[in-house]
Each structure stands twice: as structure tokens, then as C-alpha cells.
N, C-alpha and C positions, 0 to 999 in steps of 0.2 A: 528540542528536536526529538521527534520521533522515528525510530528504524523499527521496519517491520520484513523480518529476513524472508524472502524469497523462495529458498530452496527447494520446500518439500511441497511439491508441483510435478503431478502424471505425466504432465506434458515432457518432464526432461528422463532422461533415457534411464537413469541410475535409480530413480525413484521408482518409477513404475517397474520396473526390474524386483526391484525390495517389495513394494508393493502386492505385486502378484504372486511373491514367495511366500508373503506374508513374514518379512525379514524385519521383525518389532528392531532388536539391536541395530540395524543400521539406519533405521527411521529415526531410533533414538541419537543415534549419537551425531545424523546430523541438527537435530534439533538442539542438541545439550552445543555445540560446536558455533551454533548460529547466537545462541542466549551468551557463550563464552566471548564470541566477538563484537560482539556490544547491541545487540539487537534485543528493541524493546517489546515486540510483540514476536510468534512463531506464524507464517500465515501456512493457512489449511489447504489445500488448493487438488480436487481430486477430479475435476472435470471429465477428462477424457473418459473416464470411468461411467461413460451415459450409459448402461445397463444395467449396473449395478452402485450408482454413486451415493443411496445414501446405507448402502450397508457400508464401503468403503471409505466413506467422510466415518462415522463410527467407529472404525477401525483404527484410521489413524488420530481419531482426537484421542481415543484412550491412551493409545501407544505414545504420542508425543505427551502427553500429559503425567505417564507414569514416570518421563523422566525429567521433565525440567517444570518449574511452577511460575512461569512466562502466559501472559493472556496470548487466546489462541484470536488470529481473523480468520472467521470465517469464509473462503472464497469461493463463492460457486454460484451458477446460475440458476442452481437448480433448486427452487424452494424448499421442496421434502429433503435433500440433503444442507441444505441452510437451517432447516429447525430441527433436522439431529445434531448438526456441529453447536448449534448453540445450544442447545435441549444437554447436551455432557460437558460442554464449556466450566471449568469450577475454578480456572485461575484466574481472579478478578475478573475488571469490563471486559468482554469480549468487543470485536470489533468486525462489523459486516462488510464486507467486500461482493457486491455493490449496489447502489441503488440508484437509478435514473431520472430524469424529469416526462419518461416513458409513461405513457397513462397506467396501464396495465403491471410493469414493473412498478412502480411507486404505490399502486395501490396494495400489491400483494407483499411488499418488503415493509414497505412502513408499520404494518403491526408486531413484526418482526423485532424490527428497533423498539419500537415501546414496549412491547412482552418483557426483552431481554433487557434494556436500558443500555440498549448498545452504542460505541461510538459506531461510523457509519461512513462510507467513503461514498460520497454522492457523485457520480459521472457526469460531464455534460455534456450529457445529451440526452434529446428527446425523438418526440414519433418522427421529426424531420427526417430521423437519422445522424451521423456523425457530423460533427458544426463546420462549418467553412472557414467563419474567419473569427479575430476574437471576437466581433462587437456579437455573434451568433452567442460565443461561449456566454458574453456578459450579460445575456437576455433569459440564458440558461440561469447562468448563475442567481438572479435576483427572483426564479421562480423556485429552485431549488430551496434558495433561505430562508422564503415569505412561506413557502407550502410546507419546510419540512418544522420551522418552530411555531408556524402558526397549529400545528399539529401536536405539541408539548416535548421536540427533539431539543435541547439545551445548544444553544452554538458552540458551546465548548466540545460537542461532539459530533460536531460534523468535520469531515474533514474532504472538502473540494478538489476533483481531479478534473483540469482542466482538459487531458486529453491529447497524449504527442503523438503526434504522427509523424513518419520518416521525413527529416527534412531534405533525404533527397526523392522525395517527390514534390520538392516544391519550395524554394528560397524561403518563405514565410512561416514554415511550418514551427520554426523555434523562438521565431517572434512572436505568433500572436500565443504561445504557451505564456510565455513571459510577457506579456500585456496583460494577457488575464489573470495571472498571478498578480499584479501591481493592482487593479484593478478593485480584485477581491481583499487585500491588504488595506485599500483605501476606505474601502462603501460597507464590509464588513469585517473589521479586526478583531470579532468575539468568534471568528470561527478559521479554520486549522485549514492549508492545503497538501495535497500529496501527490504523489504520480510513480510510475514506474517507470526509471530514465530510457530503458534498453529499444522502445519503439522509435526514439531519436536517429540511434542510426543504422537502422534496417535496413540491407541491401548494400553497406559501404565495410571499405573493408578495413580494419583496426578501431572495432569498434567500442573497446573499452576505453579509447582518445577520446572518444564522440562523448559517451556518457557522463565520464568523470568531470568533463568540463562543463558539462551542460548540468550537470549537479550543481556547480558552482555556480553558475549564469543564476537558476532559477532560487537557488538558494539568497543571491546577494537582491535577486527581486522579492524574495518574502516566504520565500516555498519554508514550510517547517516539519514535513515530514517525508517519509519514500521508502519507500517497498525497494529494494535491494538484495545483494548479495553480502552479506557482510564480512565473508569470510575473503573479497577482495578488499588486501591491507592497503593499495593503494586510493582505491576507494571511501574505505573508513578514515586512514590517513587526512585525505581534502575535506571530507565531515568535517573532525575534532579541526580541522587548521581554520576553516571558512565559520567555525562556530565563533574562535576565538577573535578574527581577524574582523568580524561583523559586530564586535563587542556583546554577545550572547554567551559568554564563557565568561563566568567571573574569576578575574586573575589567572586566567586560562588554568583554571582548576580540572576541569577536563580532558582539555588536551593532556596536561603534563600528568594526570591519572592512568588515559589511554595508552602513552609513552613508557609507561612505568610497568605496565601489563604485555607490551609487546602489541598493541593489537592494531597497528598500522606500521604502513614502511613511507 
């Protein structure tokens, strides 16, 4: 299982606050905070920052890097700031956030991942736009795998986001997540899934119910990574429980490691 902590993202109010203070200390400490609660990558994430995002991707990759020695993802749309966060990247594989079955996108990110030898979060989706149903995702999917190792990407570092969208726009919307998770489980087991639970349940209200369980849902279908918060204990908690519970935790060495550190309730 792979966690790759969430937090330090423009989009959320506290960051971008630090951000434009240029506040290293509190970029740091949520960084060293996220690595202390079990998370195995730190993700980069400076988007909003479109005027000046790859001075600001630089910025924060030194500042998170001078305090924890955690590999960074790099998450941006924005190519020149995707080959400065990987261009200072020094703690181990780094890890791309994202790349599409988009002509344009996969042409301009794919040398990206081979330059770097990066792992690689592949979206599904293409020039269609965002996929309908699963069998759309699993049409996705089989271009993504064929184009990204026939290219010399290792399947051990690809890591497949099938794509959630609010399931209340739509009864199906957490099904067919979990189709194409089973799916990809099935037709290729050499390569990793992920996702970000919180687009689940957009517009509904108590929405860390929505997530946590839907963590579990795609978890007990196959899912083996996700971008999170990890400093929600009830969160990490269903992690270590559903690692053990799925027989992926040898003698629930884990969990009762986790328990022992405090880092779930």
C-alpha cells in the first residue's frame, strides 16, 4: 500500500497563506507531519499559482525537501513546472501526477517519465474528455498500458486512476470506479491503482463517511494506493485495519506497528 499525503496543495487556504509568505517552517512541518503519519510519498501540488507556478513548484520542493527525505509527486499541469519539481526531486523515484491517454498530454509528459524514471499516475482519460462508463475507463485503460510500456515505462510504475466522480451526480458513479478497479486487477496485475477518495462525495454533506468507506469499497476491489490526508487518524485507522483484514499485512505487523505509534484512532 501506497500513501501519498495530500496536504500541501494552493488550492487549500492554509497553504497558500504559507505560500505567499514564503512561511518554509510551516510548509515544513506540515510535510515532516504527513511523513510522521504514515505517508509514503509528500505530493507537490502548486497549481493555482498559474503566473508564477514554476518559480513556486521550486520553492516548495526545496523547502519540503530540506526537512523530510520522503520522495516528492510531482502534481501539476503545467509542464515547465513539472521539470523544475522533478529537475530538484533528490529523495529517491519521484512520482508524476499526471499523465493522460490525451494526445498532446501523453506526448509532452511521457518524456518526462523516462528522463526521470519516474512512477507515473496515468488518468483515464482521453481527447473524448472525461469517461462515462467503466467499459469507456477499460478502453482507456488498455491504451494507457499498451502505449505507456510499449514506450520502456516498467508496469511497476504505473499507477492507474480510474477517475471518481460525485456519486451524487449519478447512482453509478462508485460503481463503475470499482469495475475498473477489478478490471485492471484482472487483465494487468503488474501494474498499481490510485485515486483521490474526496471527489466521491462532492456536494453531500458528512463527507468524510463518504470517503472512508469508499476507501474500503475500492481498497477490498484491488485499489493499492491513494493520495490522502493522512493526518485523518480515522482514515489511516481503515488503511492498517483493511490492509490486515484483506490478508496484505503479515501477522498484522503493521497494523499493530501503526497502534504502537499512535497513528490511527
Amino acid at each position: 500500500m501506497l500513501i501519498v499525503g495530500e496536504l500541501i496543495n494552493t488550492s487549500r487556504k492554509s497553504i497558500k497563506t504559507a505560500v505567499d509568505a514564503e512561511d518554509a517552517a510551516y510548509i515544513q512541518q506540515i510535510a515532516r507531519g504527513q511523513m510522521e503519519a504514515g505517508a509514503d510519498y509528500v505530493d507537490i501540488n502548486c497549481g493555482t499559482k498559474v503566473y508564477n507556478e514554476p518559480e513556486t513548484m521550486q520553492w516548495l520542493v526545496e523547502t519540503v525537501q530540506a526537512a523530510v527525505s520522503a520522495p516528492l509527486c510531482i502534481d501539476t499541469p503545467n509542464p515547465r513546472a513539472m521539470e523544475v519539481g522533478l529537475g530538484l526531486a533528490q529523495n529517491g523515484q519521484p512520482m508524476i501526477n499526471s499523465i493522460t491517454a490525451e494526445k498532446e498530454r501523453f506526448q509532452t509528459i511521457l518524456p518526462l517519465v523516462l528522463k526521470h524514471k519516474a512512477k507515473v499516475v496515468a488518468l483515464c482519460m482521453d481527447d473524448s474528455g472525461m469517461p462515462g462508463t467503466a467499459n469507456d475507463r477499460k478502453d482507456i485503460v488498455r491504451r494507457l498500458v499498451a502505449d505507456l510500456t510499449a514506450n520502456g515505462v516498467p508496469e511497476d510504475d504505473i499507477y492507474l486512476d480510474p477517475l471518481v466522480k460525485p456519486v451524487s451526480t449519478g447512482d453509478g458513479a462508485g460503481l463503475d470506479v470499482l469495475e475498473t478497479i477489478s478490471f485492471i486487477r484482472d487483465e494487468f496485475p503488474g501494474v498499481h491503482t490510485i485515486c483521490g477518495l474526496s471527489n466521491i462525495s462532492f456536494g453531500l454533506p458528512n463527507r468524510q463517511v463518504l470517503n472512508r468507506l469508499f476507501m474500503v469499497q475500492t481498497m477490498t476491489a484491488g485499489m493499492d494506493a491513494y493520495i490522502l490526508d493522512p493526518l485523518d487518524k480515522i482514515m489511516m485507522g481503515f488503511v492498517y485495519a483493511s490492509q490486515a483484514l484483506l490478508g496484505k499485512d503479515p501477522f498484522c505487523g503493521r497494523y499493530l506497528a501503526a497502534y504502537r505509534q499512535g497513528l490511527y484512532a
